[in-house]
C-alpha positions as CSV (number, residue, x, y, z in Angstrom):
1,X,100.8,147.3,121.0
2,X,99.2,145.4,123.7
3,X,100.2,145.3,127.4
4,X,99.9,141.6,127.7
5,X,103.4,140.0,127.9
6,X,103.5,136.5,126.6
7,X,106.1,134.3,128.0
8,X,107.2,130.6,128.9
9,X,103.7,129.7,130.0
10,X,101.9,130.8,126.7
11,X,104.7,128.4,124.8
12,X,103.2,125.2,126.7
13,X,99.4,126.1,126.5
14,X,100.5,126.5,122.5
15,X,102.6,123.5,122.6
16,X,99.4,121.5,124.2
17,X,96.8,122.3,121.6
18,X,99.4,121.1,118.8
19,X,100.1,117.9,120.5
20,X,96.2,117.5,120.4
21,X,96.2,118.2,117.0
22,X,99.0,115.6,116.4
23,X,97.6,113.0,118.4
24,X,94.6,112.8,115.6
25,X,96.9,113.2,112.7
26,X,97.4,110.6,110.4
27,X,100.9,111.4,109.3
28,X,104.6,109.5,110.3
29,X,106.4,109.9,113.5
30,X,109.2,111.7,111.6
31,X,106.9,114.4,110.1
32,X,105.1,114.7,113.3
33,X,108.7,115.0,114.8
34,X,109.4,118.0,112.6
35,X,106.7,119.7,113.0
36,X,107.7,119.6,116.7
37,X,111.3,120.6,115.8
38,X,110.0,123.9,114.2
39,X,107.8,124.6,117.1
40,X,110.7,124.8,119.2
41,X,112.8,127.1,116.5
42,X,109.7,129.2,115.9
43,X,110.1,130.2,119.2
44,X,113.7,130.5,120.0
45,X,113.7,132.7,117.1
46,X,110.9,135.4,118.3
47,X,113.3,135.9,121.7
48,X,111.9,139.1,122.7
49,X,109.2,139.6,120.4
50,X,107.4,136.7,121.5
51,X,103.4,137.0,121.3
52,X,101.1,134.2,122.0
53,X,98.4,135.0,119.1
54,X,101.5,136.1,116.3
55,X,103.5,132.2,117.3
56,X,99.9,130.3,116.9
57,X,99.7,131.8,113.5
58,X,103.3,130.5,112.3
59,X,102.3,127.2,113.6
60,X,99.2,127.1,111.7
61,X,101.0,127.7,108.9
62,X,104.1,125.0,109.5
63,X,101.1,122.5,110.4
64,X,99.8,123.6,107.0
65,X,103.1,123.3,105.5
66,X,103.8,119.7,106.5
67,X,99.7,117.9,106.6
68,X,98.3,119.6,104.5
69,X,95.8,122.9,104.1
70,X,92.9,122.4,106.2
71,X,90.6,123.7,108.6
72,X,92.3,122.2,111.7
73,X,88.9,122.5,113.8
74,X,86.7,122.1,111.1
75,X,84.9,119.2,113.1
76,X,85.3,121.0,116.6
77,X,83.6,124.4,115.1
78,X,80.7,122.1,113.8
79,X,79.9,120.4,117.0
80,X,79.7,123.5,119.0
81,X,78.5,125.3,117.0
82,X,75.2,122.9,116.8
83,X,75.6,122.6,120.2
84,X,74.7,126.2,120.9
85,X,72.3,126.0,118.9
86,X,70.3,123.5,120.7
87,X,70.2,125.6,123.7
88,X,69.5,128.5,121.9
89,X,65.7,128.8,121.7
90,X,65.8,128.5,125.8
91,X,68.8,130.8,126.5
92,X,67.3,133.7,124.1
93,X,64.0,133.1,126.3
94,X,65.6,133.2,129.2
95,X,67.1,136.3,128.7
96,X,64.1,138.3,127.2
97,X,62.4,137.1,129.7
98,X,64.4,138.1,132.7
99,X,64.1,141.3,134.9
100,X,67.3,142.7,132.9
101,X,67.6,141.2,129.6
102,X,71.4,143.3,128.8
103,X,72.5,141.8,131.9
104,X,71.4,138.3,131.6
105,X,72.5,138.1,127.7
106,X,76.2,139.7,128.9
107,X,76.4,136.7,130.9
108,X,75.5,134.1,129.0
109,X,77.7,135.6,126.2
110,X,80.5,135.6,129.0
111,X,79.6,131.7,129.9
112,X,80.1,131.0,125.8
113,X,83.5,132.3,126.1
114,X,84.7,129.1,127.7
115,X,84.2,127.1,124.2
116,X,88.1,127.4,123.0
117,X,90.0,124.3,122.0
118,X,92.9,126.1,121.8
119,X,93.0,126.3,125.5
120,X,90.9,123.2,126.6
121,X,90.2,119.7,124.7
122,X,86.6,119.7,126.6
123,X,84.1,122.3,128.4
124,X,80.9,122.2,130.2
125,X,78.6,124.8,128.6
126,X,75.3,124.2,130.1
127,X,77.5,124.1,133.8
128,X,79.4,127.1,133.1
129,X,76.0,129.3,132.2
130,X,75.0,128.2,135.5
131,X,77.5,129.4,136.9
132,X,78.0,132.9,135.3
133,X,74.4,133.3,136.0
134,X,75.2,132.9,139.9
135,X,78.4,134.9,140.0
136,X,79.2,137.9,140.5
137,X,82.1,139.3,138.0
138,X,85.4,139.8,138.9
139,X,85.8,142.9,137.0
140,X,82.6,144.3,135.9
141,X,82.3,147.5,134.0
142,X,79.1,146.5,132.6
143,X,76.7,149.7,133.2
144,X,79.4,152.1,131.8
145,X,79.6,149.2,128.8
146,X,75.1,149.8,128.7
147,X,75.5,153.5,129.0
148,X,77.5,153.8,126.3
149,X,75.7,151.7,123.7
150,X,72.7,153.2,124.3
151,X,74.7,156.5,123.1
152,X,76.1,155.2,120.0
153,X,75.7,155.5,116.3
154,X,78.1,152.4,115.0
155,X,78.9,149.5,117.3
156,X,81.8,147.0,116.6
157,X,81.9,143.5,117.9
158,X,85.1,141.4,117.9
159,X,83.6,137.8,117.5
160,X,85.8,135.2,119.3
161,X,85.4,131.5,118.9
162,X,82.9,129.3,117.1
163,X,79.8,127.9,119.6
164,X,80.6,130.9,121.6
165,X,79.1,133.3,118.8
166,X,75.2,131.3,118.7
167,X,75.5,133.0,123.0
168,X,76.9,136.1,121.2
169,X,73.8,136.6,118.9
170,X,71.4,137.0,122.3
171,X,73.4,140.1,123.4
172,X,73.3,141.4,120.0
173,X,69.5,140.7,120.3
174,X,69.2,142.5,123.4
175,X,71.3,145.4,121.6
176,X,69.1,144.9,118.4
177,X,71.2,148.2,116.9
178,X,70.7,148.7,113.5
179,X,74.5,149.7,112.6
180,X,76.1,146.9,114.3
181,X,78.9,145.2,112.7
182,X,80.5,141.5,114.1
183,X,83.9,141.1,112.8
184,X,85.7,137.5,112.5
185,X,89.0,136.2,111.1
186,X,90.1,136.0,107.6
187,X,90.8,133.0,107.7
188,X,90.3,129.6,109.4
189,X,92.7,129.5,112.5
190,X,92.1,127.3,116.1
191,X,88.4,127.5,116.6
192,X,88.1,131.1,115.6
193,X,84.8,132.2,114.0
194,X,85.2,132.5,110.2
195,X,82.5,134.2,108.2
196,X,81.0,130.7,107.3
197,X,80.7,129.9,110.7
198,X,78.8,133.4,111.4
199,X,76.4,132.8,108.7
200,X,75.8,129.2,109.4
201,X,74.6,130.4,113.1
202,X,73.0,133.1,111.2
203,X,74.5,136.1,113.0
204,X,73.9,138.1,110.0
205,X,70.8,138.2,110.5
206,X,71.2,140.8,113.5
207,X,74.6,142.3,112.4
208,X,76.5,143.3,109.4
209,X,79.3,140.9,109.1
210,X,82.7,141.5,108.3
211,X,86.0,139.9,108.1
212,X,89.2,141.2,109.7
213,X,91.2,140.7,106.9
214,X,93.4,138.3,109.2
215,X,94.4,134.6,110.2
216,X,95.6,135.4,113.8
217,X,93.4,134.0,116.9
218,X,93.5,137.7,118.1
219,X,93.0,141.4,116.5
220,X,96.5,142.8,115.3
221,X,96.0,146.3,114.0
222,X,99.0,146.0,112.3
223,X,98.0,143.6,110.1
224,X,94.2,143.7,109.6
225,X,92.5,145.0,106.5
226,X,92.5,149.0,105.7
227,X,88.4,148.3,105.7
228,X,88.3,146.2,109.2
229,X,90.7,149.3,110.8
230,X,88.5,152.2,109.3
231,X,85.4,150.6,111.3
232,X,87.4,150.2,114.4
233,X,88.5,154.0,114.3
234,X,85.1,155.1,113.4
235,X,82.9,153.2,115.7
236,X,81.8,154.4,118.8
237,X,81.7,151.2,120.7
238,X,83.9,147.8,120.8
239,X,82.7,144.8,122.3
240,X,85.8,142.6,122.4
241,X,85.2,139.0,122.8
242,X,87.5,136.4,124.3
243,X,91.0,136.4,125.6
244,X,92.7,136.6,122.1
245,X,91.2,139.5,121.0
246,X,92.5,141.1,125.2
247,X,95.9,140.2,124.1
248,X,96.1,141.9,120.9
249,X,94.3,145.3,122.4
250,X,94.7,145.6,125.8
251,X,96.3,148.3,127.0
252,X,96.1,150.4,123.5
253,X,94.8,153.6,124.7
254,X,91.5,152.7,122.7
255,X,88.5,153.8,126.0
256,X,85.9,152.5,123.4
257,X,86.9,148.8,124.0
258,X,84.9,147.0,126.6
259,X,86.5,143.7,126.9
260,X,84.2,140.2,128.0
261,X,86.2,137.0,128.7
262,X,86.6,134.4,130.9
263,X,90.1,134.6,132.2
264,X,91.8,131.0,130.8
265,X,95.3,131.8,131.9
266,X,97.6,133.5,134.6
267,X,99.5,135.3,132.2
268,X,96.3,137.3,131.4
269,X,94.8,136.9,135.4
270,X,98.1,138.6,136.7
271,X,97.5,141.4,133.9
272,X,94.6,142.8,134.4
273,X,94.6,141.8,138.0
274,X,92.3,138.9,138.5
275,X,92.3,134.7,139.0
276,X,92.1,132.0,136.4
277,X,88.5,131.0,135.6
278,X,87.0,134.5,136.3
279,X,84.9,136.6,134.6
280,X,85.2,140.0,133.3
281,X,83.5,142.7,131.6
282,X,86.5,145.3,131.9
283,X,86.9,148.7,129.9
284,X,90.4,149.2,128.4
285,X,93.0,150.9,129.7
């Protein structure tokens, strides 16, 4: 179980994304109004138990319920997606052909964290790269993080959101190991990388691709498929990307998991200890 506490806070970041989502839906006030209605039970029934990435799951699936099955980001995930790609032929140039390649790609994968429309309607990519690239890291375990690839025989990477992953593939690059698996969700959820959107920015090219057997914006052992856990326990190294994947393993007792994020929240920054808007490369605990 993870360390991160959900609370109140994590209720109205959730409650903002769906009222996005709303706002474009073509549906009647009274459906939109019970959707709302079971937001608000949904989460006076998990009292205690309450955990950010489990609640966005039941709301996917009341949203589901009442509009319709559909890729809720389907047009989001396109955009940056193709966006990335763009700048890719420059940002994979720029990072072979810096004085540390590892170190450059870690960062721009870092700056491609900040692509989640579950957390903010719009980003700056190309200004956030720029800004990674000039920073130094809040938390950064990054040389223990090199060490220990260089050391290892498997290498699991916990893909976060779509657009993020074409920044993702340069640090795979610069890993260029040939048993390297990128794991995504099961199933279409926020902005979350699926396995179409991992072949469609060709990631398979440089990894094996796999799916986690599960529709939650995070990585909940207890759910997951018995193939997606039997990697995880094998491997030697887990790169876990994005604040999702944090608050379904931090804090586990797993010392193979290096986490990368941007920090998007103060639940998370009072957690491990940081601010809002940094960035970390931080080894689990």
């Amino acid at each position: 179980m993870s360390s991160v506490r959900s609370d109140y806070r994590c209720y109205f970041c959730t409650a903002r994304a769906y009222e996005r989502l709303l706002a474009k839906e073509n549906a009647s006030f009274e459906k939109k109004q019970l959707f709302v209605e079971k937001m608000n039970a949904t989460f006076l029934e998990m009292k205690q138990n309450f955990h950010a990435p489990h609640y966005s799951r039941v709301l996917r699936n009341h949203y589901q319920n009442l509009f319709g099955e559909k890729d809720l980001y389907l047009s989001e995930k396109q955009i940056s997606n193709n966006v990335a790609l763009d700048l890719y032929p420059s940002l994979k140039e720029m990072a072979f052909s810096s004085e540390n390649s590892f170190q450059t790609a870690l960062k721009l994968a870092l700056a491609g964290n900040v692509i989640d429309f579950g957390v903010h309607a719009e980003y700056d990519l190309e200004k956030t790269i720029n800004h990674v690239l000039h920073t130094p890291l809040a938390i950064d375990n990054s040389s223990e993080l090199y060490e220990r690839l260089q050391k290892a025989t498997t290498i699991l990477y916990l893909g976060d959101n779509s657009g993020e992953i074409v920044l993702d593939k340069i640090l795979i690059e610069t890993i260029m190991h040939p048993n390297l698996f990128f794991a995504v969700r099961g199933a279409p959820v926020l902005n979350d990388v699926t396995i179409e959107d991992a072949k469609y920015v060709k990631i398979d090219d440089v990894a094996n691709v796999i799916s986690n057997g599960y529709d939650s914006p995070s990585t909940e052992l207890e759910h997951v498929s018995s193939e997606f856990l039997d990697i995880y326990h094998k491997t030697d190294v887990i790169i876990s990307k994005g604040q999702g994947n944090l608050e379904g393993l931090y804090g586990n007792g797993n010392k193979k998991i290096f986490f990368l994020l941007m920090v998007k929240c103060d639940v998370v920054a009072e957690t491990i200890g940081v601010k809002k808007g940094d960035f970390v490369v931080l080894k689990n605990i």
